[in-house]
OpenMM code with the backbone's topology and positions (N, CA, C; nanometers):
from openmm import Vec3, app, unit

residues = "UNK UNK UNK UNK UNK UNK UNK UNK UNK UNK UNK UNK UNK UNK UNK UNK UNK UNK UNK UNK UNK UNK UNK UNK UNK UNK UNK UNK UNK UNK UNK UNK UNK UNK UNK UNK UNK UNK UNK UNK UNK UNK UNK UNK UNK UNK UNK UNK UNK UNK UNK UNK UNK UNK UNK UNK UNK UNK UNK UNK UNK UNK UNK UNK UNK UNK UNK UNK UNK UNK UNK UNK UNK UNK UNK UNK UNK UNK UNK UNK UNK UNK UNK UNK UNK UNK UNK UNK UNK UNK UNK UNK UNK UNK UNK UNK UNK UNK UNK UNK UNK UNK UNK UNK UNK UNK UNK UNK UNK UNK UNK UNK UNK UNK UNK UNK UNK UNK UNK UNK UNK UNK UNK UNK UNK UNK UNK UNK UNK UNK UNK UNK UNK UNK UNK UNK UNK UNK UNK UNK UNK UNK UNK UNK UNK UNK UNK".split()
positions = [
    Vec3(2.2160, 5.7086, 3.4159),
    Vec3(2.2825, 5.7327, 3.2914),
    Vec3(2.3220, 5.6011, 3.2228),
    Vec3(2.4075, 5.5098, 3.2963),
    Vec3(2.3948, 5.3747, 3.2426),
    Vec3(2.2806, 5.3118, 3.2092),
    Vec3(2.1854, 5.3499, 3.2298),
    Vec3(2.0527, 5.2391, 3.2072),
    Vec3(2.0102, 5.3167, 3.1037),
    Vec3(2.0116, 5.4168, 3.0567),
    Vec3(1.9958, 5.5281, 2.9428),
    Vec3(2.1210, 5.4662, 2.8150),
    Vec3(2.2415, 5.4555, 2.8407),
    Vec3(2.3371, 5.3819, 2.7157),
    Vec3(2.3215, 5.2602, 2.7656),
    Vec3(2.2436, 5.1823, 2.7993),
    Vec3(2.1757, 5.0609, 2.8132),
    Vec3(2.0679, 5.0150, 2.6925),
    Vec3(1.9929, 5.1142, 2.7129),
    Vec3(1.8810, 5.0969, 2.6168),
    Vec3(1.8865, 5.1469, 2.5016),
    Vec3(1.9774, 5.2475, 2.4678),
    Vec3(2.0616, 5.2864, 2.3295),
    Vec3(2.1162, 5.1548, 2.2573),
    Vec3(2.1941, 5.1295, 2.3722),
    Vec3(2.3075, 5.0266, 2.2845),
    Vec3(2.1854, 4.8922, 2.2519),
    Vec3(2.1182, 4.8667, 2.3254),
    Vec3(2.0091, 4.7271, 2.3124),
    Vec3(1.9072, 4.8092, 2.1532),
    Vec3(1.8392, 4.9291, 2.1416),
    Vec3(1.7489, 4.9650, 2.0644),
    Vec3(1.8799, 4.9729, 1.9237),
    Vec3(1.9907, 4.9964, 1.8996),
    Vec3(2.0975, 4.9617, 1.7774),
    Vec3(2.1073, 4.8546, 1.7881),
    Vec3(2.1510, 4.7642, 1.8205),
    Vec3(2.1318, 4.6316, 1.8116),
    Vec3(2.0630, 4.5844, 1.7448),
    Vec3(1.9282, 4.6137, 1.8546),
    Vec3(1.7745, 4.5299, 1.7405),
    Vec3(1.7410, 4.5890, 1.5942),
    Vec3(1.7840, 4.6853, 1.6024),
    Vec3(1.7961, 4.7617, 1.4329),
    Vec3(1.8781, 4.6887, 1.3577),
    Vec3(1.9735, 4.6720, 1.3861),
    Vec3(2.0662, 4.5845, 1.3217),
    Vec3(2.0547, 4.4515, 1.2806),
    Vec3(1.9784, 4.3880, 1.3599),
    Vec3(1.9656, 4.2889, 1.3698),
    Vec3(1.8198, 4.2523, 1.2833),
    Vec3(1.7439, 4.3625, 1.3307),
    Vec3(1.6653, 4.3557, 1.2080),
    Vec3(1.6702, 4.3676, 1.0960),
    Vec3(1.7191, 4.4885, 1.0382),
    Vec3(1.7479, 4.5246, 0.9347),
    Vec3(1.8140, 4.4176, 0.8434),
    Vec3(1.8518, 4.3444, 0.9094),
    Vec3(1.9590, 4.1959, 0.8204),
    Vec3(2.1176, 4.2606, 0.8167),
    Vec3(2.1347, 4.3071, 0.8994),
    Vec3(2.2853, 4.3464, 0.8767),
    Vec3(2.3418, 4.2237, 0.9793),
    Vec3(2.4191, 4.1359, 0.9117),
    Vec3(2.4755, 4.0214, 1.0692),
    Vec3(2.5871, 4.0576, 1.0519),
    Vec3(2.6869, 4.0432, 0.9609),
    Vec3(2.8311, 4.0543, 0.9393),
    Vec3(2.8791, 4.2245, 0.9556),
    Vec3(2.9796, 4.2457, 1.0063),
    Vec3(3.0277, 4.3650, 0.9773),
    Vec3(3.1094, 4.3633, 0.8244),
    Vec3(3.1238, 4.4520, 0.7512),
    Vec3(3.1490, 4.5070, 0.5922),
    Vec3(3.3331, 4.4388, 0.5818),
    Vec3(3.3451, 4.4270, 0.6771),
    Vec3(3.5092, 4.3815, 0.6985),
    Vec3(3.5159, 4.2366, 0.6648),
    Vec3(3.3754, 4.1349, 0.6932),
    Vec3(3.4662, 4.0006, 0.7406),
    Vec3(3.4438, 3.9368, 0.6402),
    Vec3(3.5221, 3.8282, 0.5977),
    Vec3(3.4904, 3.7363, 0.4971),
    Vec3(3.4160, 3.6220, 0.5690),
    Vec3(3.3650, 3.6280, 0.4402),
    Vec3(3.2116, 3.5259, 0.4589),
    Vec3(3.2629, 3.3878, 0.3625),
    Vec3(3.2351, 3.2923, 0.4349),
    Vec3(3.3043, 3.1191, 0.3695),
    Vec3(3.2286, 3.1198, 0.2552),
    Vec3(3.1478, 3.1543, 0.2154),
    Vec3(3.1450, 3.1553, 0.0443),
    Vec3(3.0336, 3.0331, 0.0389),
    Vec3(2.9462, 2.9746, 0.1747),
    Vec3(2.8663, 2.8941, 0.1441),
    Vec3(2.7479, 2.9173, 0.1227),
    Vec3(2.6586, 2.9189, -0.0047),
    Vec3(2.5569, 2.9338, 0.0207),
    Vec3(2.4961, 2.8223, 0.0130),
    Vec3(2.3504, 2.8089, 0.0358),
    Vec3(2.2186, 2.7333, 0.0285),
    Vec3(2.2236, 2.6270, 0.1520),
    Vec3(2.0865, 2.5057, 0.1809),
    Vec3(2.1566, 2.4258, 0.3062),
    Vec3(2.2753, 2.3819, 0.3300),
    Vec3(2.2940, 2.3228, 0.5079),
    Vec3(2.3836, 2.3253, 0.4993),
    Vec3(2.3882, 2.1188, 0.5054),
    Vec3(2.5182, 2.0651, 0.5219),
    Vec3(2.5013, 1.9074, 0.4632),
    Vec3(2.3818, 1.8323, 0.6239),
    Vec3(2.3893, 1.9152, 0.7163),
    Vec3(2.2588, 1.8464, 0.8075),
    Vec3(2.1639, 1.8480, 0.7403),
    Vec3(2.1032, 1.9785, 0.7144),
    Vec3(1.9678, 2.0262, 0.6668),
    Vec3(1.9105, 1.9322, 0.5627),
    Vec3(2.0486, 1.8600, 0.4248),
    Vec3(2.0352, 1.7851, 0.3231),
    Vec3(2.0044, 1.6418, 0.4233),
    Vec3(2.0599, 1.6525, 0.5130),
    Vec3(2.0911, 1.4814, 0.5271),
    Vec3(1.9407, 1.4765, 0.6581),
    Vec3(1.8771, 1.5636, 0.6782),
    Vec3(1.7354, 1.5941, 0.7584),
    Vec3(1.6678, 1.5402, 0.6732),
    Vec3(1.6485, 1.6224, 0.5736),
    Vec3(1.5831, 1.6455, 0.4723),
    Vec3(1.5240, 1.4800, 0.3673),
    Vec3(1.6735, 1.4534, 0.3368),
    Vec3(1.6564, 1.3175, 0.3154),
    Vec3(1.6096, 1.1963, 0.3934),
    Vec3(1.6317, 1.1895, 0.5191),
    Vec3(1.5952, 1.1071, 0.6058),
    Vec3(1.4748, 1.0910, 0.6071),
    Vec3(1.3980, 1.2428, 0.6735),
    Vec3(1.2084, 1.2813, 0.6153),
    Vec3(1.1926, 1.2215, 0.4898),
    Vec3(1.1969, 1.2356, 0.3415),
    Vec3(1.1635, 1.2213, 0.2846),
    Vec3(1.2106, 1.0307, 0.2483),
    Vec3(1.2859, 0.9544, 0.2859),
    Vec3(1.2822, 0.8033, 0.2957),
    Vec3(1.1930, 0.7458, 0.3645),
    Vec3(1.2006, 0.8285, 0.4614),
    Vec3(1.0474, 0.7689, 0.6261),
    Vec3(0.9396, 0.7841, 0.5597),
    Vec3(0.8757, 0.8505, 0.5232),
    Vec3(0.7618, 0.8803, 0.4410),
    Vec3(0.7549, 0.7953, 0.2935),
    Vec3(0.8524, 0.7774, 0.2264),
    Vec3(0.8134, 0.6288, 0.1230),
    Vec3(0.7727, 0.4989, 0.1782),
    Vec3(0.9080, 0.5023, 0.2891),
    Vec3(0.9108, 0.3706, 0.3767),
    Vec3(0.7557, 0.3446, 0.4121),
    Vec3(0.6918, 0.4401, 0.5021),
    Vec3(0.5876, 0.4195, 0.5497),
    Vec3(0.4579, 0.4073, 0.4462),
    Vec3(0.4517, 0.4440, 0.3741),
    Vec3(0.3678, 0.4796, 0.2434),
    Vec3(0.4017, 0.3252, 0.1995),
    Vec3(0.4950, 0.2387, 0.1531),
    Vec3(0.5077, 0.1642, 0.0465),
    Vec3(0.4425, 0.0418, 0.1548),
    Vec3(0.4993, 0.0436, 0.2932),
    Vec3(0.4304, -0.0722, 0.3977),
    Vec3(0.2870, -0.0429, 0.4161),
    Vec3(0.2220, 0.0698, 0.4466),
    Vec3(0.0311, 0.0792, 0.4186),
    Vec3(0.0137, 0.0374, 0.3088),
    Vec3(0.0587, 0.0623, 0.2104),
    Vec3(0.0348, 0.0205, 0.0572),
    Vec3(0.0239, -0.1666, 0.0289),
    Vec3(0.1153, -0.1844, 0.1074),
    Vec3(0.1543, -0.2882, 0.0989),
    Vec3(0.0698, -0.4322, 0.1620),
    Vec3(0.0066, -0.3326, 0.3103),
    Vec3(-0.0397, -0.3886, 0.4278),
    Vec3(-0.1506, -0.4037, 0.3380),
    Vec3(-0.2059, -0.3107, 0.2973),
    Vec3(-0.3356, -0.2672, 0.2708),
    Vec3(-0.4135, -0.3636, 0.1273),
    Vec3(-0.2879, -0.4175, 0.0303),
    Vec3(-0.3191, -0.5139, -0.0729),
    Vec3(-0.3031, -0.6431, -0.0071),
    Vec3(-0.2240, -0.6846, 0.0819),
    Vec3(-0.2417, -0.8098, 0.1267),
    Vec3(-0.3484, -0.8267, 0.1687),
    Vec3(-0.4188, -0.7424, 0.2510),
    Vec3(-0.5408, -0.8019, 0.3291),
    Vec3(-0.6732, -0.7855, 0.2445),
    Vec3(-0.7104, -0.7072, 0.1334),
    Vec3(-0.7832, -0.7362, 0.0633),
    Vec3(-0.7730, -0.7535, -0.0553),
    Vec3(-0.8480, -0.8889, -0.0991),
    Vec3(-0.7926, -0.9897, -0.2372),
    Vec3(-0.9125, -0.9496, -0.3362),
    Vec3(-0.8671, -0.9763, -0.4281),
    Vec3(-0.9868, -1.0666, -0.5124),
    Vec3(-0.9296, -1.1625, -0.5640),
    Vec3(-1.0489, -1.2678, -0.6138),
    Vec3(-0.9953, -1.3952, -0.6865),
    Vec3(-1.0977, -1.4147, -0.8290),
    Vec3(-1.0542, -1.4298, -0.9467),
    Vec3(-1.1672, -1.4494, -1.0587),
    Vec3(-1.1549, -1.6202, -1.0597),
    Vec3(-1.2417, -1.6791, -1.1003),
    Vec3(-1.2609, -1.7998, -1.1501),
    Vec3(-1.3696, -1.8577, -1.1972),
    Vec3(-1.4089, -1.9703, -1.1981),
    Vec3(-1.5002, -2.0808, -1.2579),
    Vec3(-1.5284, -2.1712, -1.0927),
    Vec3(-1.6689, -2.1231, -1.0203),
    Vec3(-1.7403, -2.1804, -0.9690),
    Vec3(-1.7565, -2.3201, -0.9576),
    Vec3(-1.7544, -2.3949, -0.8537),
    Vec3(-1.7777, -2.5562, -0.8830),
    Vec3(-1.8462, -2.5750, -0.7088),
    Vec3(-1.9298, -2.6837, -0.7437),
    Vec3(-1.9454, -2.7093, -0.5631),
    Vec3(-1.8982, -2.8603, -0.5594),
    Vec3(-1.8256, -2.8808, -0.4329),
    Vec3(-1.7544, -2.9757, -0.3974),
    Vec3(-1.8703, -3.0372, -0.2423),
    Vec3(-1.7997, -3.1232, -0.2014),
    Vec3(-1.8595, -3.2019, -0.0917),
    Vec3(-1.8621, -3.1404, 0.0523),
    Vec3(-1.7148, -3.0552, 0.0352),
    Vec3(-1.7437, -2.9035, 0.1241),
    Vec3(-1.8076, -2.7649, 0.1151),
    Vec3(-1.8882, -2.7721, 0.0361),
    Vec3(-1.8792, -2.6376, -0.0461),
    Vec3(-1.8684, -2.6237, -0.2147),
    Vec3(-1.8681, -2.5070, -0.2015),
    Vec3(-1.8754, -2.3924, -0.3009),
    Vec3(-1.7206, -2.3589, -0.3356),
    Vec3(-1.6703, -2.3922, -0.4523),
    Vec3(-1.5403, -2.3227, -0.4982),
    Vec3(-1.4978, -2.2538, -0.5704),
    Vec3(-1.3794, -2.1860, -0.5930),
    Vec3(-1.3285, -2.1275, -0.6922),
    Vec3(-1.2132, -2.1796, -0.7683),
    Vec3(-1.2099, -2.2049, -0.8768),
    Vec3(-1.1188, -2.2732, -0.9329),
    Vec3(-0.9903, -2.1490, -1.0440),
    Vec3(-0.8995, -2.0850, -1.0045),
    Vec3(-0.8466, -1.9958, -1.0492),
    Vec3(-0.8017, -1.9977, -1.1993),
    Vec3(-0.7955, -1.9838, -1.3228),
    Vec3(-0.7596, -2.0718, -1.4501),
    Vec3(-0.5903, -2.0417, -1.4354),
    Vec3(-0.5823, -1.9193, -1.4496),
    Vec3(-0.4045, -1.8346, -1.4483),
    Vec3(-0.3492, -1.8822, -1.3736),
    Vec3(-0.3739, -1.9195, -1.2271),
    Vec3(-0.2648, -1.9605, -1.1231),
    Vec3(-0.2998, -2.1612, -1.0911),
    Vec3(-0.3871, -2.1476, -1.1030),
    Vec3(-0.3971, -2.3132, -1.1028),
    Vec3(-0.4588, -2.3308, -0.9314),
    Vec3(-0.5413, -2.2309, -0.9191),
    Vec3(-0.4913, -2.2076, -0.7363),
    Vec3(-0.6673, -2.2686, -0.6999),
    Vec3(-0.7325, -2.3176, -0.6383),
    Vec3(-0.8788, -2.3609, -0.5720),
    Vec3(-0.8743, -2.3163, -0.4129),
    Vec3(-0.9922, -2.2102, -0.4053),
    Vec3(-1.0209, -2.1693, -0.3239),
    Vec3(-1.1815, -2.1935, -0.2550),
    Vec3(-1.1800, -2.2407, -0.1529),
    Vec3(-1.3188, -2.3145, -0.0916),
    Vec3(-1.3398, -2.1295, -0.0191),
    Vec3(-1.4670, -2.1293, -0.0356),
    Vec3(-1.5571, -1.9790, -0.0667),
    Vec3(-1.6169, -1.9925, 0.0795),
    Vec3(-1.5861, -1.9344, 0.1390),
    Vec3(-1.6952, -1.8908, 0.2264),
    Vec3(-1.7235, -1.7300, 0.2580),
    Vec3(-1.8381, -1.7246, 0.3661),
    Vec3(-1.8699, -1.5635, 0.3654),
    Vec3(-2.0023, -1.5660, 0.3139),
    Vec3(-1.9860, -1.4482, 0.2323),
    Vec3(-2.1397, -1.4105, 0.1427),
    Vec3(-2.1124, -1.4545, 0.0315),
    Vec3(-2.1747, -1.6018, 0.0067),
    Vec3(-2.1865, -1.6904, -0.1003),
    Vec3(-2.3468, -1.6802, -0.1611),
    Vec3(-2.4563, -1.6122, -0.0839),
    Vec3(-2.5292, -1.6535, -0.1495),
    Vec3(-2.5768, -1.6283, -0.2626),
    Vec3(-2.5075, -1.5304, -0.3583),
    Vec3(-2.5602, -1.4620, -0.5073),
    Vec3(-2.4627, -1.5469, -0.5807),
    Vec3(-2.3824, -1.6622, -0.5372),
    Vec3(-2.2705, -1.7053, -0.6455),
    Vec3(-2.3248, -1.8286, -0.6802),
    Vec3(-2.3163, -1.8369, -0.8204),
    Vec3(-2.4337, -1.9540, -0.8551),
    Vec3(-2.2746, -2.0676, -0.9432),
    Vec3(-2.3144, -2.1721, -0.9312),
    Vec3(-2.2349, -2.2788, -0.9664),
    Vec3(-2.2025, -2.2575, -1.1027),
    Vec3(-2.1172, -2.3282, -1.1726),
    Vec3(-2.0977, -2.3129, -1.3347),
    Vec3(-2.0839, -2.1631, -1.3735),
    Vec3(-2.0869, -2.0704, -1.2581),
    Vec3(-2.0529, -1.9151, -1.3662),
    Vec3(-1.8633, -1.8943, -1.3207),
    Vec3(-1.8432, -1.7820, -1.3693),
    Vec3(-1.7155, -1.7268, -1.3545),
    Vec3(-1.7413, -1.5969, -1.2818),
    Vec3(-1.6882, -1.5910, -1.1520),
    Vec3(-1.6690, -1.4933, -1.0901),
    Vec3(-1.5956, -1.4115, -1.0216),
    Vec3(-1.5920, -1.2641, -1.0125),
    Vec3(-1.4904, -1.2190, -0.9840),
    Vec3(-1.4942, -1.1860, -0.7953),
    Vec3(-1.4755, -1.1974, -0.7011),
    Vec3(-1.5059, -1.2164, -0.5545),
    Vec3(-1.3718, -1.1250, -0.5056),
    Vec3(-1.4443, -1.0294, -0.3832),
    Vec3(-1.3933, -0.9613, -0.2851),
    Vec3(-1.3354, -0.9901, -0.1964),
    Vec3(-1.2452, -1.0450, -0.1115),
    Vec3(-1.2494, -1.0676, 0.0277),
    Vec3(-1.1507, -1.0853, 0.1241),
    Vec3(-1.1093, -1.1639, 0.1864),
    Vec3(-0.9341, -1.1665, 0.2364),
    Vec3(-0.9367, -1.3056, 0.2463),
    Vec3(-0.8176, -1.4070, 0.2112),
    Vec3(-0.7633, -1.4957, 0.2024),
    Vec3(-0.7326, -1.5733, 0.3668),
    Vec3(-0.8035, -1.6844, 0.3706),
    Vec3(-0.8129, -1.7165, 0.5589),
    Vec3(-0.6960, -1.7911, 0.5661),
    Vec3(-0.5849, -1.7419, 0.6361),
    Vec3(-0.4518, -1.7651, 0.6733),
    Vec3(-0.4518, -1.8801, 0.7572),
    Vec3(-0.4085, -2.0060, 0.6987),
    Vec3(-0.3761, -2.1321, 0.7385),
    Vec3(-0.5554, -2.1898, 0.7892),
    Vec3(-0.5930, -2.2115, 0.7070),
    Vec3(-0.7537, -2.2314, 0.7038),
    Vec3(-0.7613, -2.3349, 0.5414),
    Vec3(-0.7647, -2.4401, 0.5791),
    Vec3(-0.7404, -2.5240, 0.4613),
    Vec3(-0.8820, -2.6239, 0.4946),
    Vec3(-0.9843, -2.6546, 0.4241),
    Vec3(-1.0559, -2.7265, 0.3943),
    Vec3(-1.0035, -2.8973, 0.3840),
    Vec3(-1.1002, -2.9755, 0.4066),
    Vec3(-1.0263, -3.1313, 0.3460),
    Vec3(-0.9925, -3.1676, 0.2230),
    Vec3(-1.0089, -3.1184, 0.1580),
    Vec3(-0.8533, -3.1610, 0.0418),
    Vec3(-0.8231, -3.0598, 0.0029),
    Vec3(-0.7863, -2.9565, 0.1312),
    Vec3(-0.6052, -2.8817, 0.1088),
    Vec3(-0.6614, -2.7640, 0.0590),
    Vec3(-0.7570, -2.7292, 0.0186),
    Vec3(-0.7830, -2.6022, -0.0946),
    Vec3(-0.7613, -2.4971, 0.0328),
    Vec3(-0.6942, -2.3585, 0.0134),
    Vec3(-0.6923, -2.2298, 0.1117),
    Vec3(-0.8881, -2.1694, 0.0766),
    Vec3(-0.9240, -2.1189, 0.2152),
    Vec3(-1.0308, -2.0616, 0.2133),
    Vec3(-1.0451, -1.9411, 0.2096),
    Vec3(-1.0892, -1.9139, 0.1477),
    Vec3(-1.1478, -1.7363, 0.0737),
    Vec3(-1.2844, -1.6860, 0.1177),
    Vec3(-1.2654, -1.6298, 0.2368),
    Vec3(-1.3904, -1.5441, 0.3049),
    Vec3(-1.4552, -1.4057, 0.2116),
    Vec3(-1.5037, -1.4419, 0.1522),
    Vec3(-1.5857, -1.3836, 0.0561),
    Vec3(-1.6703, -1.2766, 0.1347),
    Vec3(-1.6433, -1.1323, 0.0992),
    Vec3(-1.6957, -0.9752, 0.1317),
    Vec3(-1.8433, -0.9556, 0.0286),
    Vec3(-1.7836, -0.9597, -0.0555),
    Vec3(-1.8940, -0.9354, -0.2308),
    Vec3(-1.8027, -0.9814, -0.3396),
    Vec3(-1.9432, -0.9443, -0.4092),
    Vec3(-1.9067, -1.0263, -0.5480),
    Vec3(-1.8837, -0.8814, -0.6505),
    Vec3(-1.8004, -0.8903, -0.7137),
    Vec3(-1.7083, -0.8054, -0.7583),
    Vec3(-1.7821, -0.7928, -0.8773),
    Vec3(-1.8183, -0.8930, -0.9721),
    Vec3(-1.8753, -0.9403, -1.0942),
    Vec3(-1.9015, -1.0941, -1.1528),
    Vec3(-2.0143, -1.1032, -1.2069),
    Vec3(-2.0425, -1.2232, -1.2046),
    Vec3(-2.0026, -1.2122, -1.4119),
    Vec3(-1.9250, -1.3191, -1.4485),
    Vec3(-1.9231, -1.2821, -1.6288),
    Vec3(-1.9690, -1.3579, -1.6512),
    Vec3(-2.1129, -1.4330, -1.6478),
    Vec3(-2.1480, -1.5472, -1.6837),
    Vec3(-2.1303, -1.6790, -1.6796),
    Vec3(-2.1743, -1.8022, -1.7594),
    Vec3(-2.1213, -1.9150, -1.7536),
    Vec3(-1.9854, -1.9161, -1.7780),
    Vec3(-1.9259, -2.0731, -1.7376),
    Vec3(-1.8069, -2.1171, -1.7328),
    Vec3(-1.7671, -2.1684, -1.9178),
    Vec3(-1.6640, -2.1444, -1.9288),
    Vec3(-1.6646, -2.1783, -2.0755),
    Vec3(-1.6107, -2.3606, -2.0593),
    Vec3(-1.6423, -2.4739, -2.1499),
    Vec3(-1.5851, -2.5567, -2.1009),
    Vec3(-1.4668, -2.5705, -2.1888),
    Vec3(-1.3652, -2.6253, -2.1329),
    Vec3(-1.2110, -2.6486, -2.1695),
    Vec3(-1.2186, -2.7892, -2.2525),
    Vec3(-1.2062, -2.7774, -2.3235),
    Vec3(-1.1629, -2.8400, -2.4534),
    Vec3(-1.0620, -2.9963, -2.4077),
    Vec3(-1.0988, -3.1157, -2.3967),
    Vec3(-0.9937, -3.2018, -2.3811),
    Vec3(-0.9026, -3.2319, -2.4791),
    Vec3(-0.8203, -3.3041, -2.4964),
    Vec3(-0.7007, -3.3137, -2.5961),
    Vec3(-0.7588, -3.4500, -2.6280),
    Vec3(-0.8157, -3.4854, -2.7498),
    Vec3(-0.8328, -3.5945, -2.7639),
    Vec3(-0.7727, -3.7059, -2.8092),
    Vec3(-0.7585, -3.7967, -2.7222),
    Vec3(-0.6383, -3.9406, -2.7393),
    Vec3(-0.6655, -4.0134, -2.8530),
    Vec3(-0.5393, -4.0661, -2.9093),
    Vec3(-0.5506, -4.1761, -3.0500),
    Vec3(-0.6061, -4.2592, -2.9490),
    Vec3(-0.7009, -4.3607, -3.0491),
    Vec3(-0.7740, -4.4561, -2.9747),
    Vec3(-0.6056, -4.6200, -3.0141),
    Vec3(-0.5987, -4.6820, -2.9294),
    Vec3(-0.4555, -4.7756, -2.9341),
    Vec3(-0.5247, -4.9183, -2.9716),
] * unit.nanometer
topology = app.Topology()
chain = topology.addChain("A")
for resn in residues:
    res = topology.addResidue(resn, chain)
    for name in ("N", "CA", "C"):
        topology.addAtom(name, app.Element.getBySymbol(name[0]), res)
């Protein structure tokens, strides 16, 4: 007989419990709705980790591959790039062989970290050539009063 109002009282229950009835009609309810301040402060945490991580691949991912545009020159080491905007000369190596002297080109590749040529220029391991825009335009000197 007990194991009979055993399984009564357990089969009301799960009705109940299904049905969505939790509170009995008597109790006051704290008046909170929506999450609660964990769920917000979960919530937020996930969603910082995920910029965080996103903005460092992003980040990782432009450092290690460059491009550089410039004006071509060959030096006594090499093949260079002479940057106009940054003032910056980069000795070319890699896949140099479609880059022809006197043009302006735009080059693929990653920047060789503490890899300096003899006079100082950083070396640029060249992937491909991005675009070649033709010849070099020449720069105009400032011409001096003659004294």
């Amino acid at each position: 007989m007990s194991r009979r109002r055993g399984m009564i009282a357990f089969a009301a229950l799960s009705s109940l419990l299904l049905c969505g009835a939790t509170t009995p009609t008597g109790c006051q309810s704290s008046g909170h709705i929506g999450p609660t301040t964990g769920e917000v402060v979960g919530a937020t945490v996930g969603i910082v980790a995920v910029v965080v991580v996103g903005t460092v691949v992003l980040v990782e991912v432009h450092k290690s591959h460059h491009t550089v545009q410039g004006c071509v020159t060959a030096g006594p080491d090499g093949l260079k790039v002479h940057q106009k905007d940054s003032q910056k000369v980069y000795a070319l190596t890699g896949v140099t062989a479609n880059v022809k002297v006197g043009d302006v080109i735009k080059v693929h590749g990653d920047k060789v970290r503490g890899q300096k040529d003899s006079a100082g220029d950083q070396d640029f391991a060249v992937e491909q050539i991005s675009r070649d825009y033709g010849p070099c335009k020449a720069e105009l000197a400032t011409p001096t009063a003659p004294q």
